[in-house]
N, C-alpha and C positions, 0 to 999 in steps of 0.2 A: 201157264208156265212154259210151256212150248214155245208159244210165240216170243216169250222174252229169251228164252236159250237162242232162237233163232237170230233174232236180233241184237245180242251181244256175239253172235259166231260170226255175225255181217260186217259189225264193224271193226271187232279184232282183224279180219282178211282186209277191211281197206287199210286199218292202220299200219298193217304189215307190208301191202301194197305201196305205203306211199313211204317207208321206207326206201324204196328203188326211186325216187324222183331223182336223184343226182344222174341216173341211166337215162331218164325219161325226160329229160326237162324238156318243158310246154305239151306234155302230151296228156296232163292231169290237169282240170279245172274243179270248183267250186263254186255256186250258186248261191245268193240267197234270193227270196221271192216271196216278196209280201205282194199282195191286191184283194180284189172284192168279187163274190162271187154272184150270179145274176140265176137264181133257179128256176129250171121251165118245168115245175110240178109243183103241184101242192102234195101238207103231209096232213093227210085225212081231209076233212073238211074245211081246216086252217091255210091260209094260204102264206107261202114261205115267203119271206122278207129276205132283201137284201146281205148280202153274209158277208165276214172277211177271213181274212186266212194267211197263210205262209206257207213256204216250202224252201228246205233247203237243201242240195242236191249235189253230188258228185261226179264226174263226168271222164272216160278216159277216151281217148282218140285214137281206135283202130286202125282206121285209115284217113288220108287225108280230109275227106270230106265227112266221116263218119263217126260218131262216138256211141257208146254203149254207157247208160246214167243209171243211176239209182239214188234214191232219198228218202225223204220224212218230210209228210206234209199234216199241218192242222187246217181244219176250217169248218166255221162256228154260222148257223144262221136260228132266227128264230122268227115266229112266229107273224102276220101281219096283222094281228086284232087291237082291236082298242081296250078291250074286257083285258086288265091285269089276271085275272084267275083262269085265266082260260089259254094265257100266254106258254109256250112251249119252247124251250131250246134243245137244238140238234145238232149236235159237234158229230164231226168227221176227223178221226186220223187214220191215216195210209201212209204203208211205205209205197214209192213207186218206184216203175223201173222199165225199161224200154232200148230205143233207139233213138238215137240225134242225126239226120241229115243236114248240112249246110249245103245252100245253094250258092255260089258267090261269083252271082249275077254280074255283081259291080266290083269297082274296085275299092279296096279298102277304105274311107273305114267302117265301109256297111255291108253287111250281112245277109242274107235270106237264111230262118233254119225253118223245118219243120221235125215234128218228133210223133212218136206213138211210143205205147206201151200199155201196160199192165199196173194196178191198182191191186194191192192189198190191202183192203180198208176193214173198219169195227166203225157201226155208227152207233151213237149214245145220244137218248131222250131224256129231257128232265123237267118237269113244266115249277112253277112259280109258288104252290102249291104244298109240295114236297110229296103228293100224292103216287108218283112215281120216279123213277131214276134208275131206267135200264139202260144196257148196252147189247149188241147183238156181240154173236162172235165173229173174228174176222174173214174176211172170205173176198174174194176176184171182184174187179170190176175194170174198166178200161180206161184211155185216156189218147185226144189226139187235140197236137195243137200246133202254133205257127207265130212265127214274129220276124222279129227283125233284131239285129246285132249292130251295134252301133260302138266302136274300138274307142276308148279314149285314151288309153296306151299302150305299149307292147304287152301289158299284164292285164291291166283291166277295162273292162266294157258294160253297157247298160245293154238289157232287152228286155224291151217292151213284148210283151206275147197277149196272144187270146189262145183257151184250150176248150174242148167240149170232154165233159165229165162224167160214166156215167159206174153209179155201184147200187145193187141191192142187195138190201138183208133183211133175214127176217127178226123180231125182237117182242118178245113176251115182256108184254104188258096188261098189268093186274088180271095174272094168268090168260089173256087171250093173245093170241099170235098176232102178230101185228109185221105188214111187209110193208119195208120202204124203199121207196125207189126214189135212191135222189141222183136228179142230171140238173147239172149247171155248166152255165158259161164264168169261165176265170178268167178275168182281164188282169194284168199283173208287169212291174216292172224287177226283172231281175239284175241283180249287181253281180257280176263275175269275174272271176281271179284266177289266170291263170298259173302253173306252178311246173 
């Protein structure tokens, strides 16, 4: 219940925020960001398979080279066995939230950015089964990534990025504690709009 007060107090302040665009124009962007995620662990014995996901993000520009972002990201991966019964899926939502540097190396209309930040993520287990279907609760983990910005007009632009990912939690399952640690690589093309 907490986490949800928090999350409608988030986005009532952006939507109040972006009332002032008329003050601000081009200092406010939006994101969306679908790609596939590449995990470097397994969960338990099970080795993680290929994932995919989305994020979509907000962004305001402190300073010229700098913005300060926050969002909502999903991303789903399951299981690498051949045994259907044995099969497990592992969804991830987090909000995130950090920093945006642009490097801008070249001249327009490409880009360098790299970003960090902060991950508040809940992961959630559910195998094929119906044997379990837990969620952990949500809690920290981090995020650092890099791409490239490519303008295709004065509003909007593609970027392609790679990010490294990493969140644990722990999550009771048929009463025994169970810790997961998932790190992944997210290869992703973002569509962005500036406002």
């Amino acid at each position: 219940m907490e986490m949800k007060t928090t999350a409608v107090s988030i986005l009532v302040i952006i939507f109040i925020s972006m009332t002032q665009v008329i003050n601000a124009q081009g200092r406010w962007s939006g994101e969306f960001r679908p790609g596939f995620n590449i995990p470097l662990n397994d969960l338990g014995e099970e080795d993680l398979g290929l994932g995919f996901g989305f994020e979509a993000k907000i962004a305001y520009k402190m300073m010229p080279h700098l913005k300060i972002y926050g969002g909502w990201g999903w991303n789903a991966f399951e299981t690498d066995t051949q045994d259907v019964n044995k099969m497990v899926d592992l969804d991830e939502m987090s909000f995130t939230f950090g920093l945006d540097l642009r490097l801008p190396m070249t001249d327009p209309p490409v880009t360098y950015f790299i970003y960090g930040g902060g991950v508040l993520g809940q992961i959630k287990l559910k195998d094929n089964q119906n044997t379990f279907n837990e969620s952990s609760d949500y809690g920290l983990g981090w995020q650092l990534g890099g791409g490239l910005e490519f303008a295709l007009t004065d509003y909007w632009s593609l970027k392609p990025d790679v990010r490294y990912r990493s969140l644990s939690r722990d999550i009771q399952i048929n009463n025994v504690m169970t810790d997961v640690d998932l790190q992944y690589f997210a290869v992703g093309l973002g569509v962005c709009g500036r406002f």
